[in-house]
Each structure stands twice: as structure tokens, then as C-alpha cells.
VOGU-3710 file (C-alpha; in Angstrom, 3 decimals, decimal comma):
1> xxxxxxxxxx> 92,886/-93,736/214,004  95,412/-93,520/211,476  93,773/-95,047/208,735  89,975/-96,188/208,991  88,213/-99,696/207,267  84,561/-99,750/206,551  83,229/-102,819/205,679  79,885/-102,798/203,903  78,157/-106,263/203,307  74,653/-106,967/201,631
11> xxxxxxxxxx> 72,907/-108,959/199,341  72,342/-108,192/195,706  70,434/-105,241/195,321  70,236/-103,705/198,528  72,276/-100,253/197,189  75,808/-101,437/199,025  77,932/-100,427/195,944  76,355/-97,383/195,531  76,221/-95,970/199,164  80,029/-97,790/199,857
21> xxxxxxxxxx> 80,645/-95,531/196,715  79,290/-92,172/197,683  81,043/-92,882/201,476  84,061/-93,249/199,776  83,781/-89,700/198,317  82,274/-88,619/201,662  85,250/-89,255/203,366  88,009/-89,182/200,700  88,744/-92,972/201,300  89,685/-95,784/198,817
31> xxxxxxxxxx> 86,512/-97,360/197,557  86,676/-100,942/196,786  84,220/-103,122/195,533  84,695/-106,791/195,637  81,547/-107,832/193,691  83,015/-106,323/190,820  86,557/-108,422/190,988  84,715/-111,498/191,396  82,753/-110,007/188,101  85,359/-109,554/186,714
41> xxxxxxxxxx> 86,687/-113,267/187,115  83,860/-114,364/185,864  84,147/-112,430/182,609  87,474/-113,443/181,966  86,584/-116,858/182,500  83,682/-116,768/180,185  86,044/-115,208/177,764  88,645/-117,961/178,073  85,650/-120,554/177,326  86,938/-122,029/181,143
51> xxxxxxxxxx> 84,393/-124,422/182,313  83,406/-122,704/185,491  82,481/-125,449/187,640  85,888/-126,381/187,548  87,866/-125,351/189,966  91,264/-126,019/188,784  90,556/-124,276/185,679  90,840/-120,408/187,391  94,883/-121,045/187,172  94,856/-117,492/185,327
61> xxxxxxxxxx> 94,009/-115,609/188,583  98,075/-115,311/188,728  98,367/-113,562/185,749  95,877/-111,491/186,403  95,902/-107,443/187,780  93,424/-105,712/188,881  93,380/-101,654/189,864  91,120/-99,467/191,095  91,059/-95,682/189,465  88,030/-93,564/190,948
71> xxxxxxxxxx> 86,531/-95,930/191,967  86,595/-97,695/188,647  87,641/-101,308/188,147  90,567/-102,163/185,848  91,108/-105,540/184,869  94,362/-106,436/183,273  94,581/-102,364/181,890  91,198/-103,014/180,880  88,155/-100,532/182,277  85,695/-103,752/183,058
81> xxxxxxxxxx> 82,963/-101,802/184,714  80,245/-102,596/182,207  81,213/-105,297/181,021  80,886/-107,184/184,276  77,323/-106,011/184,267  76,312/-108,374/181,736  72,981/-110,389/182,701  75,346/-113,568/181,728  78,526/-112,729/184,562  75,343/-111,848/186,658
91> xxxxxxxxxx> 73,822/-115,233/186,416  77,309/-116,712/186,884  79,522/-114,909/189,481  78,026/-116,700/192,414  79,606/-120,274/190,855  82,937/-118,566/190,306  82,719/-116,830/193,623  82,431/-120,332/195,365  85,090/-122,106/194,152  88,130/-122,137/197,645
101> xxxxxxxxxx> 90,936/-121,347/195,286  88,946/-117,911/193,593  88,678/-116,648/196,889  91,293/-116,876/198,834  93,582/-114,861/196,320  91,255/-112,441/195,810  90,427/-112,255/199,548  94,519/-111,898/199,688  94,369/-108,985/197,005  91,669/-106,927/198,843
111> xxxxxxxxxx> 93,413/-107,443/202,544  96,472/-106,118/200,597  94,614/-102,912/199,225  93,065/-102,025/202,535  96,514/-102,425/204,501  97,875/-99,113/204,275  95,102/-97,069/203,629  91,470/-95,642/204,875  88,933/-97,807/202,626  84,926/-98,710/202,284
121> xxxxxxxxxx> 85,189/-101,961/201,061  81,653/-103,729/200,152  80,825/-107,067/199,600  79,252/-110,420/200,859  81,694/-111,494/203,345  84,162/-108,601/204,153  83,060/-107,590/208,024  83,477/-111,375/209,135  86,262/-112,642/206,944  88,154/-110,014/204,473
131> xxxxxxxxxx> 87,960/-107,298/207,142  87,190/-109,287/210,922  88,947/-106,423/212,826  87,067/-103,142/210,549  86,664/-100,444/212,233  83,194/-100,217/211,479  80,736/-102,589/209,767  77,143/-102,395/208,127  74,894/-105,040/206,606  72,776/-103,493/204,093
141> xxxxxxxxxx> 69,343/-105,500/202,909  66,117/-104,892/201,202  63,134/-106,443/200,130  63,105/-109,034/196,741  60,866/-106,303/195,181  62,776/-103,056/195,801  66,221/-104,531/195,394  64,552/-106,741/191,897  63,175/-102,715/190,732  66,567/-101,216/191,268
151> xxxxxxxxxx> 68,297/-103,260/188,935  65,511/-103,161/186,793  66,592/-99,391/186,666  70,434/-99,666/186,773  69,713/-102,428/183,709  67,582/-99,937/181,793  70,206/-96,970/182,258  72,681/-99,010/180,772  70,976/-100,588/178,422  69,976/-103,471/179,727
161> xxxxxxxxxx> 66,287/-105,061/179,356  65,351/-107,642/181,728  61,948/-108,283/182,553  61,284/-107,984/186,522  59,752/-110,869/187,055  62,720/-112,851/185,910  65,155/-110,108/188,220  63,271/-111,193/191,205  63,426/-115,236/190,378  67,267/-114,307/189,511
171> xxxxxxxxxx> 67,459/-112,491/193,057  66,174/-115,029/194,914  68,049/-117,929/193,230  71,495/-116,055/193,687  70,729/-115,159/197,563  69,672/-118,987/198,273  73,447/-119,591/196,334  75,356/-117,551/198,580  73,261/-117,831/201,711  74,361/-121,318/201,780
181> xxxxxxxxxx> 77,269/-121,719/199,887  80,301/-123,780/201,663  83,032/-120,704/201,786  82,144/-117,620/203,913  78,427/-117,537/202,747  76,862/-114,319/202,980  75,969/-113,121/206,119  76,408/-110,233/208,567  79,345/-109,873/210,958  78,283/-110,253/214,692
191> xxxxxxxxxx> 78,869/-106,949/215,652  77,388/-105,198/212,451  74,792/-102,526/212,124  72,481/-103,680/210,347  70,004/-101,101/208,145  66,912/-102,135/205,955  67,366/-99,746/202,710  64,006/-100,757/201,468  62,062/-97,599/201,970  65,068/-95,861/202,579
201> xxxxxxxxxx> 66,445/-92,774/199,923  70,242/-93,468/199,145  71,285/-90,161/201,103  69,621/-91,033/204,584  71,178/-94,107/204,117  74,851/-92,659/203,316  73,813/-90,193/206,193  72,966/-93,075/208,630  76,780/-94,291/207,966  78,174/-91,433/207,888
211> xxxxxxx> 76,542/-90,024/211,448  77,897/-93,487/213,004  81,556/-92,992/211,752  81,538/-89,551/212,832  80,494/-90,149/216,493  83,359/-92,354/216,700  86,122/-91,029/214,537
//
């Protein structure tokens, strides 16, 4: 193979952007996470005061660049990767990331990143739809508790207090919302491997993907 796609999909919570991360450096591939340009959207929406249940408002997705530097997300020149972190984007990128227009040009922009080179691209939809043909594809998920205590911890290490009981209602709410949303809903792709992270440590879970490349590469 001349260059290599890995397409990592999961639910909030379930440790995709950090294992897609760490396989990334594993392998010396691009790492790109789509969760965090659909963030990112959502900030600058917020920012612009754009009512986001309007469609026709995200116009400024034209002017707007995106870059990815170490795995770090640029937006407009801008380092966005706290930021998009924000309890407020987190309770409101699953609106933005319904909306038809939102993602098909951002769908576009990710299909053009992984063209030319190797990549581990995570997300919600990107083994079925942004990636069909990847070479290989994993659907990571977890239990409301573990994944609602790991961003309980990610919150707390930047800052960030949220009780847990209102994570887990927030979990549940935003799985139900893209579960069933109208465009590509998250799901797994039929042919993905599909591992349960819940009592798993991050490294037998990056070793799990990385033994499965491996035996194929």
C-alpha cells in the first residue's frame, strides 16, 4: 500500500481521539480529527452570534481554513484546541453537525486531506461515509459511566468542572442526537472491528489496532 487510511469511529467518550492520536504517532501518519472541525464550527458560530438552527446561516464555512500542525487544530491561524472544549460547543456541536450544508464541505475538506497521504482519521461517520473504501476501520464504544468519568477527568485537567451526573445525562442526550440524526448518523461501518474500551487501558487498545494493521500491512 502506498499510502494507508484508518478510520476510527465512536461515540463521545469512548477514547477515539486519543487512541486515533497515539496511532498516528505509532505509525508516523497524519492524524485528523473531525470532532474537533465540527467544534470548531460551532465556536465560530457561537462567536458570530449565528443562530444555529439555521441552516443557511453557516455561509462562513467558505471563508473559513482549517490546518492541522501535530496533530493540533488551527482554525483560521487560530490554535482552537481548547477552546472547542468548552462545555457550551460541547452541548452544541451535534446541532451544527446536522445541518446537510455543514457537512458536506467539511466531509469534502477531510476526503481532501486524506487523498495523498497515510492518515487515522476519527469521527462519527468516517468508515461508512468520509472514508467507505479505508483500509482499515474500528468502532470504538464504552459504557455511559466510563466514557461520562473520562471526561470528567479530561474536564478537570483542563480546568473544567462539570458535575458527573450532568456528563452522563449530557452523554446520553448527545448519543440519542446523533444515533438518529437524518445525515450519516453515527454508526459503525459494516465491515468494522468493533472493540469495547470500557475496561480496556488506552495502550491495549492502541495495541489491539496496531496488531491488526500490522498483520495486514
Amino acid at each position: 500500500m502506498s499510502t494507508i487510511q484508518i478510520a476510527i469511529d465512536g461515540p463521545a467518550g469512548a477514547g477515539k481521539s486519543t487512541i486515533a492520536k497515539l496511532v498516528a504517532q505509532l505509525f508516523d501518519f497524519t492524524y485528523i480529527d473531525t470532532g474537533a472541525m465540527y467544534r470548531a464550527i460551532t465556536l465560530k458560530a457561537m462567536q458570530l452570534n449565528v443562530e444555529l438552527n439555521d441552516e443557511d446561516a453557516f455561509d462562513f464555512l467558505d471563508q473559513t481554513s482549517f490546518d492541522y500542525k501535530d496533530g493540533v487544530l488551527f482554525m483560521d491561524g487560530n490554535d482552537v484546541s481548547k477552546a472547542i472544549r468548552s462545555r457550551e460547543v460541547s452541548n452544541n456541536v451535534s446541532l451544527v453537525s446536522s445541518h446537510a450544508n455543514v457537512r458536506k464541505i467539511l466531509v469534502d475538506r477531510q476526503r481532501l486531506i486524506a487523498n495523498d497521504k497515510s492518515v487515522v482519521m476519527d469521527g462519527r461517520d468516517i468508515g461508512y461515509n468520509v472514508l467507505p473504501t479505508a483500509d482499515f476501520k474500528f468502532y470504538l464504544t464504552a459504557n455511559v459511566e466510563t466514557r461520562a468519568r473520562r471526561r470528567f477527568l479530561e474536564n478537570a485537567q483542563n480546568g473544567i468542572h462539570i458535575p458527573l451526573e450532568d456528563l452522563k445525562r449530557e452523554i446520553i442526550a448527545r448519543d440519542d442526537f446523533d444515533s438518529n440524526r437524518a445525515i450519516t448518523p453515527l454508526k459503525p461501518a459494516d465491515d468494522a472491528i468493533i472493540i469495547d474500551t470500557s475496561d480496556m487501558p488506552i495502550e491495549d487498545v492502541v495495541k489491539t489496532i496496531e496488531t491488526k494493521v500490522r498483520e495486514e500491512v
